[in-house]
C-alpha positions in Angstrom: -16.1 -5.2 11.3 -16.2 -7.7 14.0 -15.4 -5.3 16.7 -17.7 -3.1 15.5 -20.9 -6.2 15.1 -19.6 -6.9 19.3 -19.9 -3.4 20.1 -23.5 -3.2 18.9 -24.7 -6.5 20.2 -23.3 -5.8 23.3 -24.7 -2.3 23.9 -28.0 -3.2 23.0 -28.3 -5.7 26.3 -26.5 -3.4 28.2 -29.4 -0.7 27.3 -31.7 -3.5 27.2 -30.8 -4.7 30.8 -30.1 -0.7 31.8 -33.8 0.2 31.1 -35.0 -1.6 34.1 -38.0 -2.5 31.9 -40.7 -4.6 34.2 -43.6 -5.9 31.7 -46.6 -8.1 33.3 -48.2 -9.1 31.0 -47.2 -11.5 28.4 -48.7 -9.3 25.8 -46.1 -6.3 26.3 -43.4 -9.1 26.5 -44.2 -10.9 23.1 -44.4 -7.3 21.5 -41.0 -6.5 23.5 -39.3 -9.9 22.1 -40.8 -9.5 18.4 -38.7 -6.1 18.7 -35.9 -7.7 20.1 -35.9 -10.4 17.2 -36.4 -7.4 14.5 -33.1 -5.6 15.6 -31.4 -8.8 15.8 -31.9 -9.2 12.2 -31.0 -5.5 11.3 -28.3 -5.7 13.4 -26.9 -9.2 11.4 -28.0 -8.1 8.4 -26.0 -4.6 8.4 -22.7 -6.6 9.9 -23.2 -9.4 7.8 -23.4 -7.3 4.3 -20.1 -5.5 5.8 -18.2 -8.1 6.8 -18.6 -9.4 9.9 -17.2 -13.0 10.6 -18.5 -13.1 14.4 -21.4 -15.6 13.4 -20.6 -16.6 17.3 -23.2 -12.9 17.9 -26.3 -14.3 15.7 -27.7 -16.3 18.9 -27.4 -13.8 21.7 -30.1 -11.2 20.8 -32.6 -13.4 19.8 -31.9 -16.1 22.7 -32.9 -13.5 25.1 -35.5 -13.0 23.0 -36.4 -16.1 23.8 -36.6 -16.2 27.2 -38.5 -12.7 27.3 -41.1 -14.2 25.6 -41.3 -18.1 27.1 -43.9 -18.1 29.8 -43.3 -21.7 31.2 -40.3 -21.8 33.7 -38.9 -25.3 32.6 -38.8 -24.1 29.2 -37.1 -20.3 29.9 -34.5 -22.7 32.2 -33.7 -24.9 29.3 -33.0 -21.9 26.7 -31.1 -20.3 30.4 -29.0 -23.6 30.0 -28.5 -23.8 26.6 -27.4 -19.8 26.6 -25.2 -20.9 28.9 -23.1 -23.1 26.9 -22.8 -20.8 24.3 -21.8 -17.6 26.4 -20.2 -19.1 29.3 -19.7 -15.9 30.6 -23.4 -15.2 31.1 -23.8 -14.3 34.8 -26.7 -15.0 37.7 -26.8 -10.8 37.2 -26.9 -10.9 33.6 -30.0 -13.1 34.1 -31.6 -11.4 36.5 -31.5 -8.4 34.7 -33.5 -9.8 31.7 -35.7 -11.9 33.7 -36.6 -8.6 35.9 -38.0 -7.2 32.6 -40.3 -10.3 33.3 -42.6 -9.1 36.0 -45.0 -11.7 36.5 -42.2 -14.1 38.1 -42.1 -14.8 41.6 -38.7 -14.5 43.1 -39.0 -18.5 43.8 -38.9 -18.8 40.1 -36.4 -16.3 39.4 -34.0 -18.2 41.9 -35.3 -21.9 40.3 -34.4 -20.3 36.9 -30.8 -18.6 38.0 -29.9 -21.9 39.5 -29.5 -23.2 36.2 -26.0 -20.8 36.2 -25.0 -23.0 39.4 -22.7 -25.7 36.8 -19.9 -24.3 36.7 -18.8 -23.9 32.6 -15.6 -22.5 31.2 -15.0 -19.8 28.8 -12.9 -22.2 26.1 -11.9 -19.1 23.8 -11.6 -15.6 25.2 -11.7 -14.1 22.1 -15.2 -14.9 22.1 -16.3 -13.5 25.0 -19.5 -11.5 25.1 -20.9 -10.8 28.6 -17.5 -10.6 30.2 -17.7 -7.2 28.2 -21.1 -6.5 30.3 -20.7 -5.1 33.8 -22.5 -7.3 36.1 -26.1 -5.1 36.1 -26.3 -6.9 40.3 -23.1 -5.4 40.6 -23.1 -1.9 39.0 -25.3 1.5 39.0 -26.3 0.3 35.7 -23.4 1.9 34.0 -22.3 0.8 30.7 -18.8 1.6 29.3 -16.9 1.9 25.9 -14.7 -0.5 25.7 -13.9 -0.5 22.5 -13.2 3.7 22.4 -16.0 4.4 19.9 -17.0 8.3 20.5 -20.8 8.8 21.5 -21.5 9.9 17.8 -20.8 7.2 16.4 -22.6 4.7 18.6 -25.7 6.6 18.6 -25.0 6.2 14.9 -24.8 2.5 14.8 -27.6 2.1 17.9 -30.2 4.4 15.9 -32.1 0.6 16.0 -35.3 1.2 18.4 -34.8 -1.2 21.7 -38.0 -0.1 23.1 -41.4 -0.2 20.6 -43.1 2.8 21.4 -46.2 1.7 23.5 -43.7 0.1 25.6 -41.5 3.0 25.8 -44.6 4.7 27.9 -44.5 1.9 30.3 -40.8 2.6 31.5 
């Protein structure tokens, strides 16, 4: 169950970064991170009640929640940091890919804010590794993959959660 709890968090920020989702206003990013935060839950709560022990996942989804929905740069930098420590493996083009969806940050920001990435930090377990799974979206055509070999049936299966509320879903 663990592979399969990794397989869903994972997907969902690859399809969350794949979207190339830019919202303006703070209004459709607060709607966008409440929806985040509510598939977060389903998706613990389903891999929780079968099984999972990867209580290492719980933070990702709604830490990028997070930072979707902070506004003030020193504060989105601070949850960047403390991300950091717990995903070591989260890359300057994971975060630009989830700070693009922010659209009302200048690119002087976006650099201030990917600087945090700058200190270098080590993956201590490998078997924890989450966004090592993630191609880096700077350095791909936005292409996920299956690394764990799960046929497309079955992930649309387990991904039936909504990523995209409907009124934003007119927006992409």
């Amino acid at each position: 169950m663990e592979a399969i709890h990794l397989y869903l968090v994972k997907e969902y920020i690859i399809r969350l970064s794949k979207k190339r989702l830019v919202l303006r206003t703070v209004d459709l990013q607060l709607t966008l991170a409440r929806a985040i935060l509510m598939d977060a839950t389903n998706i613990q709560h389903f891999c929780f009640e079968n099984g999972s022990p990867a209580t290492w996942l719980e933070p990702a989804l709604p830490t990028l929640a997070e930072i979707i929905r902070l506004q003030d740069t020193n504060a989105i930098k601070l949850e960047v940091a403390t991300f950091a420590s717990r995903f070591p493996d989260f890359s300057k083009g994971h975060l630009g890919a989830i700070l693009t969806i922010k659209g009302n940050l200048s690119h002087s920001e976006i650099r201030s804010i990917k600087s945090i990435l700058d200190v270098n930090t080590l993956v201590t377990d490998p078997s924890k590794s989450l966004f090592s799974l993630i191609k880096d979206p700077s350095r791909s055509l936005g292409k996920g993959y299956n690394s764990l070999g799960m046929d497309q049936c079955w992930t649309k299966t387990l991904l039936s959660l909504t990523l995209i509320p409907p009124r934003l879903g007119a927006a992409c």
